[in-house]
C-alpha positions in Angstrom: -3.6 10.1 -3.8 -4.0 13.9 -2.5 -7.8 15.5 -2.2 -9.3 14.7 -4.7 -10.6 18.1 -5.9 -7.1 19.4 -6.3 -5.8 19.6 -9.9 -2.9 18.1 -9.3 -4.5 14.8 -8.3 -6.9 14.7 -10.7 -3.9 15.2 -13.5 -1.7 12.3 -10.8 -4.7 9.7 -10.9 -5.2 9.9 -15.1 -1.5 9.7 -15.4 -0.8 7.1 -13.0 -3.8 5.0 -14.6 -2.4 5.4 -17.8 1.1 4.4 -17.0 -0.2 1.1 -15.4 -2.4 0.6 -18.1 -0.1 1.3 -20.5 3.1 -0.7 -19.4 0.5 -3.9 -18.4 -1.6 -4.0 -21.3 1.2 -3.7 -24.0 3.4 -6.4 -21.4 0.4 -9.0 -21.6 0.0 -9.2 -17.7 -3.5 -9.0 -16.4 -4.5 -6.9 -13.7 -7.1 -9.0 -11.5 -7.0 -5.8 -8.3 -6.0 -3.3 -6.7 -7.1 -0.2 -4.0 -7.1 3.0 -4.6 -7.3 6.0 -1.7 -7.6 9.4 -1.2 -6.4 11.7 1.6 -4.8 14.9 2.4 -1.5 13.3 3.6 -0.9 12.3 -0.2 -1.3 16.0 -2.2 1.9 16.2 -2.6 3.7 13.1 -2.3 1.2 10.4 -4.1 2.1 6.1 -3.0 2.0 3.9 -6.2 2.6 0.5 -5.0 2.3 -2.8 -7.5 2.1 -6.5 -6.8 2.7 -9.1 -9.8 2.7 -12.6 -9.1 4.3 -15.5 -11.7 4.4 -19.2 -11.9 7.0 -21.1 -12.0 7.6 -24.5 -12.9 9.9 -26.7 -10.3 13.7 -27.5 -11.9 13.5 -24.2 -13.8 14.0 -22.0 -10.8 17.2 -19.4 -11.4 18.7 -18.2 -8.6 20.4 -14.6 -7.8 24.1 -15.8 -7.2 27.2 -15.8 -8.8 29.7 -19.2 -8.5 32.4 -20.6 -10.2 35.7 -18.4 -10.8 36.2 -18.0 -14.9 32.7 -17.8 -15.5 31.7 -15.0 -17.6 29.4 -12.2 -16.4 26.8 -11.1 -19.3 24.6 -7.7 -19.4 20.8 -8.4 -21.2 18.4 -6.3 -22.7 17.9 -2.7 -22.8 20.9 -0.2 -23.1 22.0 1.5 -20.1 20.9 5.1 -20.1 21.5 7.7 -17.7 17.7 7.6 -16.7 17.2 6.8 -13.1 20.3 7.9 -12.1 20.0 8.6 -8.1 16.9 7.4 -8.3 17.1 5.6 -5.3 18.6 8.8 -3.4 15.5 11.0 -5.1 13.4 8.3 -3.0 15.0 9.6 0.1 14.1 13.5 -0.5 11.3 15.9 0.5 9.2 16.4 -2.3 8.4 19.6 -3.7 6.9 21.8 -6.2 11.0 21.9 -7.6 10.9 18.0 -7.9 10.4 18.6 -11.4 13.7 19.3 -11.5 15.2 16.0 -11.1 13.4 14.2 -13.9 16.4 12.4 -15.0 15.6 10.3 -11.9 13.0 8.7 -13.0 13.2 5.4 -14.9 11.7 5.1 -18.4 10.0 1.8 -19.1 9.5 0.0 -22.4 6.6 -2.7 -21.9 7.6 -4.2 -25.4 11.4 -4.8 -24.7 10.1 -6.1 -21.3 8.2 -8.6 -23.0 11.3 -9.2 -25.0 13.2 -10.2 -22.3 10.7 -12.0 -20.4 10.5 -14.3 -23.5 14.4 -14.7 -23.5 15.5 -15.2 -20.0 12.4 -17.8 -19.9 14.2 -19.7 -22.7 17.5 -19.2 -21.6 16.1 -20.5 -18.0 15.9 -23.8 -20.0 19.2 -24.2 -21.0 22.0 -25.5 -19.0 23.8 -22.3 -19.6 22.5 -19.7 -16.6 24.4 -19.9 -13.2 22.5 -17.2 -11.9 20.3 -14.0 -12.8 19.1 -11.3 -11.3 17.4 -7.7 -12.3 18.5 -4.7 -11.8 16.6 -2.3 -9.9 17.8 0.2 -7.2 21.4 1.3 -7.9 21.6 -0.6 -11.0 24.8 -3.0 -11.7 26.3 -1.5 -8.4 23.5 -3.7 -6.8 22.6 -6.2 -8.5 26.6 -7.4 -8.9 27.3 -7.2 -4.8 24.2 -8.9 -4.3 25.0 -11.7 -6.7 28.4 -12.0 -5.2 27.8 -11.8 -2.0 24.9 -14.3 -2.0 27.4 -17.0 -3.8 30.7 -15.7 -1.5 32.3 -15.1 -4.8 33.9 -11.5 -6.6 33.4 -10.3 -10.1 35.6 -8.3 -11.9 33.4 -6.0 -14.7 34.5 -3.7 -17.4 32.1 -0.7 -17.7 33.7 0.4 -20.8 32.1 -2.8 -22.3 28.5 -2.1 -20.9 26.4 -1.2 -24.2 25.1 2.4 -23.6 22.2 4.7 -25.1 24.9 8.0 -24.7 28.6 8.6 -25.8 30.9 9.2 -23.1 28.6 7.8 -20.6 31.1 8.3 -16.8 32.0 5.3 -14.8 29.5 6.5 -11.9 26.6 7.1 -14.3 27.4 3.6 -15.6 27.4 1.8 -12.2 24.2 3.8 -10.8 22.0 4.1 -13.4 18.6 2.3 -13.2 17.3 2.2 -16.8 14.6 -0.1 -16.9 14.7 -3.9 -18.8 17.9 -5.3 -17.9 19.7 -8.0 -16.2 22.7 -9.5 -15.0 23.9 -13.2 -15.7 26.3 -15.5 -15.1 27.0 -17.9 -17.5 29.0 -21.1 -17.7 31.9 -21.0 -18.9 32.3 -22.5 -23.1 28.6 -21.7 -23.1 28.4 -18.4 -24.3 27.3 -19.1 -27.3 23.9 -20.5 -26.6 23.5 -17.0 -24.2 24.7 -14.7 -27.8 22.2 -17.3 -30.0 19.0 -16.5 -27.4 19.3 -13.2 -27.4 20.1 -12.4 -30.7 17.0 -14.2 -31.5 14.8 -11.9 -29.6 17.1 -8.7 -30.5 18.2 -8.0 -27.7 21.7 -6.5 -26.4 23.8 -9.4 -24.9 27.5 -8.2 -24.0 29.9 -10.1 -22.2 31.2 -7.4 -19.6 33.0 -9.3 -16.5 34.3 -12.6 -15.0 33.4 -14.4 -11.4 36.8 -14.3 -9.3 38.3 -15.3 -6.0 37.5 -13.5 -2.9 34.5 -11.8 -2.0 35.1 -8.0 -3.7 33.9 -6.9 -6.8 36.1 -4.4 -8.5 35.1 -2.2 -11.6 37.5 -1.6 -14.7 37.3 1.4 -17.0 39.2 1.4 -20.0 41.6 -0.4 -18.2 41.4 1.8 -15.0 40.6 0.1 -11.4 38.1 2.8 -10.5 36.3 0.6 -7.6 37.1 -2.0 -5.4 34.5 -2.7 -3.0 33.9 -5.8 -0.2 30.4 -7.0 -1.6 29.3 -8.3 2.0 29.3 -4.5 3.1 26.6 -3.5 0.8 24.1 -6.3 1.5 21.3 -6.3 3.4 21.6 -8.8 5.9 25.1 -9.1 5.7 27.8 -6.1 6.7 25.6 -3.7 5.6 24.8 -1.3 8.5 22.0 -1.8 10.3 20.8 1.6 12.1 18.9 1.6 15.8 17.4 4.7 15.6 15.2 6.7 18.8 11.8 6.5 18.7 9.0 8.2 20.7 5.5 7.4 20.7 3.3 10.5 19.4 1.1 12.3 21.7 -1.7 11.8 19.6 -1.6 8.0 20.2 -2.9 8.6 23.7 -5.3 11.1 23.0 -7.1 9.7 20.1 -7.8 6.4 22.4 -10.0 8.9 24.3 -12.6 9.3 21.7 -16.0 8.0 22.7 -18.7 7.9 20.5 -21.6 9.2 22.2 -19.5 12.6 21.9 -21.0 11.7 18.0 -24.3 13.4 16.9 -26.4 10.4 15.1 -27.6 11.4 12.4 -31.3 12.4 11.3 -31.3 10.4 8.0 -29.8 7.6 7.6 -30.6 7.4 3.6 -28.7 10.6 3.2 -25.4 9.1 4.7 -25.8 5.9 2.9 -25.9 7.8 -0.3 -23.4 10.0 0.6 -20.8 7.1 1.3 -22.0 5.2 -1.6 -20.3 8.2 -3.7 -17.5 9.2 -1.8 -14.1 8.5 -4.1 -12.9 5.8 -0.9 -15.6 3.7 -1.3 -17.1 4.2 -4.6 -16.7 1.7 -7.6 -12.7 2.1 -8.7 -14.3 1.1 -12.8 -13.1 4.4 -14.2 -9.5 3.2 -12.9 -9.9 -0.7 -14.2 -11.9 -0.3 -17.2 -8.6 0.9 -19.1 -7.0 -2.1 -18.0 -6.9 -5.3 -20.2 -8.1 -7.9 -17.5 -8.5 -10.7 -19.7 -5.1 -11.4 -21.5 -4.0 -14.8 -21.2 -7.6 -15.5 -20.7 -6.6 -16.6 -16.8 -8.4 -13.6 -14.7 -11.7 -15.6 -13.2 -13.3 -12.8 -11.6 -14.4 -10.5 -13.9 -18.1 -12.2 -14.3 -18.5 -13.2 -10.7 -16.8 -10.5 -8.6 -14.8 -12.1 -5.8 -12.9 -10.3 -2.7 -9.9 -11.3 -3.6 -8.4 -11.7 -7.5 -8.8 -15.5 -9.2 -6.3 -16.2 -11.5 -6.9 -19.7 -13.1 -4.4 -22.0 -13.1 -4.6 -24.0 -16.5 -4.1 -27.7 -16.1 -4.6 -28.1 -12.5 -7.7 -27.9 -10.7 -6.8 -25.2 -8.6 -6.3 -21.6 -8.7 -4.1 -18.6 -7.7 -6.2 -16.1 -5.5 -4.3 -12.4 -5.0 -5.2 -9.5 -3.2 -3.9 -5.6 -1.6 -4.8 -4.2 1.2 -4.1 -1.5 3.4 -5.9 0.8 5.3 -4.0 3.7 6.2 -6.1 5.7 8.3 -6.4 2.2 10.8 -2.8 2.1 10.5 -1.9 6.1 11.3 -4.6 5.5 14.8 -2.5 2.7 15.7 0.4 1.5 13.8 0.5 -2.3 15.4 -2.8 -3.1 15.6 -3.8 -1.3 12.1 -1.0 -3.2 10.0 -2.4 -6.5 11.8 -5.5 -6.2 10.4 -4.1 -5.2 7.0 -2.9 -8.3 6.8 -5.8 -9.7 8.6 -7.8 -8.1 5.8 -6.0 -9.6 3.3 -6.1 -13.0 4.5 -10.0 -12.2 5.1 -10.1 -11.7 1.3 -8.1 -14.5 0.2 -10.8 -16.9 2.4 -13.8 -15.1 0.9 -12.6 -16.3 -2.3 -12.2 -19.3 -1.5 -8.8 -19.9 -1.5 -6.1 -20.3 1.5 -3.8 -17.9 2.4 -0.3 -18.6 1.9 2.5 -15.7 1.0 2.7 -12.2 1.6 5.0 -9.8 0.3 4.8 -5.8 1.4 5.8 -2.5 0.8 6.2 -0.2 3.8 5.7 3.6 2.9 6.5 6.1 5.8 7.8 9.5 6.2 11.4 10.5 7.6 13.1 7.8 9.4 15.2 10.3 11.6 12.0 11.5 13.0 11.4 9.4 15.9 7.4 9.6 15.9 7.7 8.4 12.3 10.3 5.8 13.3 8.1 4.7 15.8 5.2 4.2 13.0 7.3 1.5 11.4 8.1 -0.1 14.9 4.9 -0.9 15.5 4.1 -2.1 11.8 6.5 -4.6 12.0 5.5 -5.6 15.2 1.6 -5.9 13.9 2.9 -7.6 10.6 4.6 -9.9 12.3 2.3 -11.2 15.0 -0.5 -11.5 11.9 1.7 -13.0 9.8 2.6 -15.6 12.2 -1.0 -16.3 13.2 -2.1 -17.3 9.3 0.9 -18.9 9.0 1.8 -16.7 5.8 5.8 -16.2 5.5 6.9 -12.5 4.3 8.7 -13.7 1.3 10.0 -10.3 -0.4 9.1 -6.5 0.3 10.5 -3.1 0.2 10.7 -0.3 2.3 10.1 3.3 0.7 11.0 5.9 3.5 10.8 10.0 3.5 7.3 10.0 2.0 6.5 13.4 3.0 6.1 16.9 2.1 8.0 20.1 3.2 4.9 22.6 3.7 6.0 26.1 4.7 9.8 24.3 5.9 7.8 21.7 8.6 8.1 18.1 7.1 4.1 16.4 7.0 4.4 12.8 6.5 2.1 10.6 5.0 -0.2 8.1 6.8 2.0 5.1 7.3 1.0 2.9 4.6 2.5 -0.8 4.8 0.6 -2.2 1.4 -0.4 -5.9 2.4 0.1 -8.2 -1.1 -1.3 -11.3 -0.3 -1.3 -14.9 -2.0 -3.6 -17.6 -1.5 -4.2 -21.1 -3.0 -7.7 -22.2 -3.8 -7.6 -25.7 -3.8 -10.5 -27.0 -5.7 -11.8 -24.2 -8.4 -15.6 -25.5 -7.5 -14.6 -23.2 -4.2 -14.2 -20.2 -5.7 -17.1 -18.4 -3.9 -18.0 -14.4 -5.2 -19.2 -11.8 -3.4 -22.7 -11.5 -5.3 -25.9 -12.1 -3.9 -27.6 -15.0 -6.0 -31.5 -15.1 -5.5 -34.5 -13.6 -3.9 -35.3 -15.0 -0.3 -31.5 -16.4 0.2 -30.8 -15.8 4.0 -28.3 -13.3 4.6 -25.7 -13.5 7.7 -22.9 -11.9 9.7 -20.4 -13.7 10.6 -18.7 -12.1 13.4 -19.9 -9.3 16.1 -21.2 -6.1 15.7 -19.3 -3.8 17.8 -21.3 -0.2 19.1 -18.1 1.5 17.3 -17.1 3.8 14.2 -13.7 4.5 15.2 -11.4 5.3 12.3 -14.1 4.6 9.8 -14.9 6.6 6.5 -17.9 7.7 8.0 -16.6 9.0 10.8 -13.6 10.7 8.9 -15.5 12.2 6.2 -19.4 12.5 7.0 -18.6 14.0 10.2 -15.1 15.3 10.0 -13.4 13.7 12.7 -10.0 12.7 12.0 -9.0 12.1 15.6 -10.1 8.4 16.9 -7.9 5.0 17.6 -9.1 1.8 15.6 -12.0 -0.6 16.2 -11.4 -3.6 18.5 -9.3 -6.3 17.0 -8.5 -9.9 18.3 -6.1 -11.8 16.1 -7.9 -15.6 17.6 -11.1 -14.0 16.6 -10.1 -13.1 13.3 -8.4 -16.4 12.8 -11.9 -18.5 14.0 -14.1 -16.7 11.4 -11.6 -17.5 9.1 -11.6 -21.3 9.1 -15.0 -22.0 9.9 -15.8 -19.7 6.3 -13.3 -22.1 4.9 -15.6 -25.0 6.8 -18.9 -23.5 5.1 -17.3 -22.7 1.9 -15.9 -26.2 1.2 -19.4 -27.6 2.7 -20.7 -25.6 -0.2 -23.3 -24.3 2.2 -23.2 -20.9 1.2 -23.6 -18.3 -2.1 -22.1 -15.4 -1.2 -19.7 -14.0 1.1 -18.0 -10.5 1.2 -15.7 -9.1 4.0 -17.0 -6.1 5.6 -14.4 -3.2 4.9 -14.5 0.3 3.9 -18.1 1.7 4.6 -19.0 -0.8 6.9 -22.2 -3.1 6.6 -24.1 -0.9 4.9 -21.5 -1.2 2.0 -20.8 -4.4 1.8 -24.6 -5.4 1.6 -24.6 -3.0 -1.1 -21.6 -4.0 -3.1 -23.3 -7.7 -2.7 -26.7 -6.5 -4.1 -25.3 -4.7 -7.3 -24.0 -7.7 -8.5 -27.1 -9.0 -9.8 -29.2 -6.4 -9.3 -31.0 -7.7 -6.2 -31.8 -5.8 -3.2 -32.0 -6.6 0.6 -34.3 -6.5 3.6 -32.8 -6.5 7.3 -33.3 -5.7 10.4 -30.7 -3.8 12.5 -28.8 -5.0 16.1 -31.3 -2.5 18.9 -28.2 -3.0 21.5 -26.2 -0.8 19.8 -26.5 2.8 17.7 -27.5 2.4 13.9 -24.7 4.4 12.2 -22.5 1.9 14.2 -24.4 -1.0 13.2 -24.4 0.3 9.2 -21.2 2.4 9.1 -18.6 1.4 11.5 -15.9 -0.7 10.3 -15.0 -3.4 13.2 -13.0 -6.0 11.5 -13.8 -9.8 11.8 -17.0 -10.1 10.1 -18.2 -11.2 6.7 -21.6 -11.2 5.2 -22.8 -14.8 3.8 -26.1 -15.8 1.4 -27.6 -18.7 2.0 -29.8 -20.3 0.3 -33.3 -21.2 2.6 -33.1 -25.2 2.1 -29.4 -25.3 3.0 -30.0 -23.5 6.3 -29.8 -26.2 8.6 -26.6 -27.6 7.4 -25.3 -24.1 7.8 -26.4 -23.6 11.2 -25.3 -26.8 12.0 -21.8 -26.3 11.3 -22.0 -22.5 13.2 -23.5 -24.3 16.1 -21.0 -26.8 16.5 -18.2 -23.8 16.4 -17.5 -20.7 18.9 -18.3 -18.4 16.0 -20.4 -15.8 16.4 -23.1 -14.9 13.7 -27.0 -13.5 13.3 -29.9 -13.4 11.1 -29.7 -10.3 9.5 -32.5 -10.6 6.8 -33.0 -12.1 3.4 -32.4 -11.0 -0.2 -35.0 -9.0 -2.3 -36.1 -8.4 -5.5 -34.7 -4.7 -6.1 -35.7 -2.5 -2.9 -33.2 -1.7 -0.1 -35.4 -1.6 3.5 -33.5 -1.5 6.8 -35.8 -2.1 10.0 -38.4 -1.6 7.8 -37.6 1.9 6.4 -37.0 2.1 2.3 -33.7 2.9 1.8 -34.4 3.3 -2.0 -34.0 1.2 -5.4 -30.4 -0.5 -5.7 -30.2 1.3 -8.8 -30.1 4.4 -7.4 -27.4 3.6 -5.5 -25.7 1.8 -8.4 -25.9 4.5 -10.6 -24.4 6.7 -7.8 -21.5 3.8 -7.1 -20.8 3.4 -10.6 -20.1 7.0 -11.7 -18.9 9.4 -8.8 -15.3 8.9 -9.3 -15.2 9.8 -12.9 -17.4 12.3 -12.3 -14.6 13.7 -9.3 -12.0 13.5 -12.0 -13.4 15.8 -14.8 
């Protein structure tokens, strides 16, 4: 989102917390996590990105194809309207203070017919009957019936006049392009229709028989009898004649500059307590509960992280011993300094989290946000995503099984186009094998040992601190080394399935300070360290290096710990222990934890109002 003292965004963030809330609660889907931002790239054009994960049971797997000439093509669910119309195209314009305009582009949902049809293509996934399924999103039927075709090197022939509508005299076009929400396309086998009508008329939902798989690879759409399109389906599939474009990029002249910052051209600040409060409450860092607390987290009783806060989301997987972990990450400011490196250690993040939790990473699926593709500094953004994407992806060996790409995120202010940060949105998945390792991020006990895993590094580039305590906007990203990152990440897997350790918790936004806090409010506990002396304080508390995680570990179990660290190339250090309720750093009070708790807790609602 936009500043957050700006109307607008405050009236954006309620709304946008309402729709999830709405749509997810009245669906039945827990939300386990989530990440929620603030700059001045976003006033006007605000980046809502979602992640759902399912289960699915092997042998009842549907695919998105279309075989077998005869077989009848089938519309399900929701009427087609004419909401969403262009919506796709509305995606690939400035937006504006006249965007209001084009409301009809914009999709209405209906959580409860959703559900509807989640119940009825689950049961008709039983049957014998489905040859293949698929949604329809962008560009509605157009889509979803070249995609099907093309992916089984089949045609369709489909009759729009038979398409059950929610307006009279609905055009062939409107038909074709409309994305209204809760519907899907399926091919049926042929003398099997009837089971299709039976399941759907169970749940009440429309079920029309509008087509019929043919020869060839076109599809060609009928109205009233009327040939009013006949299209090759290959040439509007991604991947297959589809165009693919090579456009010019140029690296900014920023890029070069901001790699010059040095931060001993950085005042340190006089008090220390003042900036650790003052981060504690900014709306980047501070607790997101206003946001969450209107969400249902426990339906289906499978979220496990809502007692014992974890990095990444624990979704319970009943029957089995093991467990889904889930996560989003992105940070966007990394990303804008240095597109490569900063979307590798998104995903680095992510995979960070997924280990914290106790689980292994596994998937990832994405969705790349940038501005104006025909602008060759913004083209050159998403160059270098890919590129850092890819070389993380392949080093935690965590295929990209899905994504999207959402392009002309930007704003026209005073007729110059501003982009947003690029924002490639990380949605990892991760396995935890053996539920007795899911590990939270919450300090347990007074005198547990507390370490960092990983090396402090005498640099706050691109941090929050640097960005918003002192204003400077202009720095590249902390040093990043993918082997690094990958070491820390399997000897925590090492200590986490030696069950050697408490706690652990990444170290993110706000840097050590932060995550030492977030680790204390858990249970109330506080914590006495002791600062690195080779390197500046705010850099030791504040700067966000990646590769390091904070651990707890219990005194008696210290040896076995050490042992294992000793026996590795990992680096780590003593930084204190746990304590009762006081924060002291190199022997300085810092305060109570609940004055910093009751700072965390409320600032963002208190931003909102």
């Amino acid at each position: 989102f936009g500043n957050i003292k700006l109307d607008r965004t405050k009236w954006l963030v309620k709304g946008v917390t309402k729709g999830i809330g709405d749509y997810g609660n009245a669906f039945g889907v827990p939300i386990v996590g989530g990440e929620v931002f603030f700059d001045n790239c976003y006033n006007t054009n605000p980046l809502v990105n979602a992640f759902s994960a399912g289960i699915m049971k092997k042998g009842e797997m549907i695919s998105a194809t279309s075989s077998g000439v005869g077989n009848p093509v089938f519309i399900v669910g929701s009427r087609t309207g004419k909401d969403g119309i262009h919506g796709a195209s509305f995606a690939s314009k400035d937006i504006s203070e006249d965007s209001i305009e084009d409301l009809p582009a914009v999709q209405v949902g209906d959580p409860f017919q959703e559900k509807l049809l989640l119940e009825a293509t689950l049961e008709l996934g039983r049957t014998d009957a489905v040859v293949g399924m698929q949604d329809m999103g962008a560009a509605g039927i157009t889509c979803s019936s070249n995609e099907m075709s093309a992916a089984g090197k089949h045609g369709m022939e489909l009759w729009l006049d038979k398409v059950p509508t929610r307006q009279a005299d609905m055009k062939d076009w409107e038909i074709l392009l409309s994305e209204s929400q809760e519907r899907m396309l399926v091919v049926v086998e042929k003398g099997k229709e009837d089971i299709v009508n039976d399941i759907f008329d169970k749940w009440d939902l429309s079920c029309e028989e509008i087509g019929v798989v043919t020869e060839g690879e076109r599809v060609r759409y009928f109205m009233h009898g009327e040939l009013v399109a006949d299209v090759p389906c290959d040439d509007l599939v991604l991947g297959g004649g589809a165009p693919v474009y090579h456009r010019e990029w140029s690296e900014p002249s920023y890029y070069q500059e901001w790699k010059n910052f040095k931060i001993d051209n950085v005042e340190e600040p006089k008090d220390l307590v003042e900036v650790a409060k003052y981060l504690t409450g900014h709306e980047n860092i501070a607790s997101k509960i206003w946001v969450y607390e209107q969400y249902d987290s426990m339906v289906g009783t499978v979220n496990m992280s809502t007692n014992g806060p974890t990095d990444a989301g624990i979704v319970n997987l009943k029957g089995t011993d093991k467990a889904l972990a889930m996560t989003v990450d992105c940070n966007a400011r990394m990303v804008n300094a240095d597109p490569e490196e900063g979307t590798a250690m998104a995903v680095a993040e992510a995979a960070r989290n997924i280990v914290c939790s106790g689980g292994i990473p596994s998937a990832i699926t994405n969705c790349l946000n940038f501005g104006n593709p025909y602008n060759p500094e913004v083209y050159w953004q998403f160059v270098g995503a890919i590129k850092g994407m890819k070389k993380s992806c392949e080093k935690f060996g965590t295929p990209v099984t899905g994504g999207n790409v959402s392009f002309y995120n930007q704003s026209a202010v005073e007729g110059t186009e501003v982009p947003v940060f690029p924002t490639p949105t990380i949605g990892m998945l991760g396995v935890v094998e053996d539920k007795a390792h899911i590990t939270s991020l919450g300090f347990k006990g007074k005198s547990d040992l507390i370490y960092m895993l990983g090396k402090c590094d005498n640099d706050i580039s691109s941090s929050e601190y640097l960005s918003s305590y002192h204003g400077i906007k202009e720095s590249s990203t902390p040093n990043f080394n993918l082997d690094t990152e990958a070491e820390l990440q399997n000897i925590l897997t090492k200590l986490i399935r030696s069950g050697v350790i408490e706690s652990a918790h990444d170290v993110a936004d706000g840097g050590t300070f932060i995550t030492l806090l977030e680790s204390s409010m858990v249970n109330n506990l506080g914590f006495d360290i002791t600062t690195c002396s080779e390197i500046r304080e705010d850099a030791f508390l504040f700067g966000e290096a990646p590769s390091r995680v904070i651990v707890s570990v219990r005194e008696v179990k210290e040896d076995r710990f050490l042992d294992i660290l000793k026996k590795s190339n990992q680096d780590f250090s003593l930084l204190g222990h746990v304590s009762k309720s006081e924060i002291r750093i190199d022997d300085i009070s810092f305060g109570e934890v609940k004055e910093y708790k009751e700072i965390y807790q409320n600032a963002l609602a208190e931003k909102l109002v």
